[in-house]
C-alpha positions as CSV (number, residue, x, y, z in Angstrom):
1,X,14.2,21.3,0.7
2,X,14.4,21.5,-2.9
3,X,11.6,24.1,-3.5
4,X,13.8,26.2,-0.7
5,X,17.2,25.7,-3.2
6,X,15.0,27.0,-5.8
7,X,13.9,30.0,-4.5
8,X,17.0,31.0,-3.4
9,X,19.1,30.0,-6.2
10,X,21.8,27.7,-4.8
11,X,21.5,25.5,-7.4
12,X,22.4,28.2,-10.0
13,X,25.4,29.5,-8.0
14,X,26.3,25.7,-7.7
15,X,26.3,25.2,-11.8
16,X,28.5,28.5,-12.1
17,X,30.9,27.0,-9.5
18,X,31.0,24.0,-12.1
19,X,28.8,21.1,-10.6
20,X,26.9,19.9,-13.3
21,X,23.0,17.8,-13.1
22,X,23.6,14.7,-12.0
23,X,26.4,15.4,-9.4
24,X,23.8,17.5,-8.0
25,X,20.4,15.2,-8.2
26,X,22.8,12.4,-7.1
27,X,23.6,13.7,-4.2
28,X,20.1,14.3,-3.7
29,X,19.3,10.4,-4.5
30,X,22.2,9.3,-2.2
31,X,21.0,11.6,1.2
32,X,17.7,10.3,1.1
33,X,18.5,6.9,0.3
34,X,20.9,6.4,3.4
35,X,18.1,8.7,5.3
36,X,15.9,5.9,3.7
37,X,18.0,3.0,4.5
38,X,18.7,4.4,8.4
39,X,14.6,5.2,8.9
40,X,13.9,1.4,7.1
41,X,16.2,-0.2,9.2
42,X,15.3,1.1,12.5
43,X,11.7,0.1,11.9
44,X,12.2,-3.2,11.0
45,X,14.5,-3.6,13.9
46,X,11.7,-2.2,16.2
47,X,8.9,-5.1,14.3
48,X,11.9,-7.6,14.9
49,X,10.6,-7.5,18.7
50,X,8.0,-10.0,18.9
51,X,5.8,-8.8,15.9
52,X,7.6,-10.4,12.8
53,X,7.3,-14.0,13.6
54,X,5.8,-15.6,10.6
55,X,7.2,-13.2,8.1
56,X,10.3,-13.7,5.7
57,X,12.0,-10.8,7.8
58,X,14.4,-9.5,4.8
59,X,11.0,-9.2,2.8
60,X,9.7,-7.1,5.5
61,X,12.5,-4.5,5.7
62,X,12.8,-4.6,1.6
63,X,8.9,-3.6,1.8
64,X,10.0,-1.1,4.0
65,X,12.7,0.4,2.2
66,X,11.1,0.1,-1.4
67,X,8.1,2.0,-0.2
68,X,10.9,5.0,1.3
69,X,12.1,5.1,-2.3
70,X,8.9,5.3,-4.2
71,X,7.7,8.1,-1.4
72,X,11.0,10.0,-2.0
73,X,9.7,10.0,-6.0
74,X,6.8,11.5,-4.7
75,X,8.4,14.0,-2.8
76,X,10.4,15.1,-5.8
77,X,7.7,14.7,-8.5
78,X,5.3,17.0,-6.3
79,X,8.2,19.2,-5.4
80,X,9.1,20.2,-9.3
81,X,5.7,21.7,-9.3
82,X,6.0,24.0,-7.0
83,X,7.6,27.5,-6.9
84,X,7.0,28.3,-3.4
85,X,8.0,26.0,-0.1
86,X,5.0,26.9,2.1
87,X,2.5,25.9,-0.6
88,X,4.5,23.1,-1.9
89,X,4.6,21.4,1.7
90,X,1.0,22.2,2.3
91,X,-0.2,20.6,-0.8
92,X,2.5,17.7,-1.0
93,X,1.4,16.7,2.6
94,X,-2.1,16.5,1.3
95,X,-1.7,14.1,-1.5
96,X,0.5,11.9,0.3
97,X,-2.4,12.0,3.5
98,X,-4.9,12.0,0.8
99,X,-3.5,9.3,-1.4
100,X,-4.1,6.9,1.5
101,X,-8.0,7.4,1.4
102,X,-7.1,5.7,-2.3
103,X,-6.8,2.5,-0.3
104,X,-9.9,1.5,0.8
105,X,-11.2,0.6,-2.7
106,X,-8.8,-2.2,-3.2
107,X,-10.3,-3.6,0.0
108,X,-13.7,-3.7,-1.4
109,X,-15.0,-6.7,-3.4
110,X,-17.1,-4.3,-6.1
111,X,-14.7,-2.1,-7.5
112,X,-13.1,-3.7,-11.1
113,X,-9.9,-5.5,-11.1
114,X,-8.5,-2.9,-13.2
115,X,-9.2,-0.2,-10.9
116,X,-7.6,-2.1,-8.0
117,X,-4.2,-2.0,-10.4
118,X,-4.4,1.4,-11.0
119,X,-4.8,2.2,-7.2
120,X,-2.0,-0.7,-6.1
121,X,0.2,0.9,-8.3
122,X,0.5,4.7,-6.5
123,X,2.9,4.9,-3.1
């Protein structure tokens, strides 16, 4: 959605109207974190239903929610690179599907400790 503002140049005709930055990346940080907060919350209530029994269950739905946010930083780092909104969905979906292959080496027992960091540290 952003890449689409930027090619057709709401944002500009939004700072000429008089909305300055951070009214308008605000707004942007408050959409997604209720869309965050709503998607979070309906998950954990669905896992509520005989699949969270041994779980601190407020833990559960902060793991959800925490892991919304740092995929929405995603979203908006990859986003700022991007010019055009076909490409920027094509490759943004990529990482994200191809950051998950980043996994499986923090499951195996010979890769460095270090590494493991690195790789726990991305969404």
């Amino acid at each position: 959605m952003i890449v689409k503002e930027k090619e057709s140049r709401c944002k500009e005709s939004m700072r000429m109207m008089g909305m300055n930055d951070l009214s308008y990346w605000l707004s942007w940080f408050v959409y997604y974190t209720i869309l965050n907060t709503v998607i979070a919350t309906i998950s954990w209530a669905v896992l509520l239903i005989n699949v969270i029994n041994y779980s601190n269950i407020w833990f559960i739905w902060t793991y959800f929610w925490l892991y919304g946010e740092a995929v929405f930083g995603q979203i908006m780092m990859i986003q700022s690179l991007f010019s055009k909104s076909k490409f920027s969905g094509i490759v943004a979906t990529i990482i994200y599907f191809g950051g998950n292959f980043l996994a499986f080496p923090v499951y195996d027992d010979d890769v460095s400790y270090n590494l493991k960091l690195i790789l726990g540290c991305l969404p």
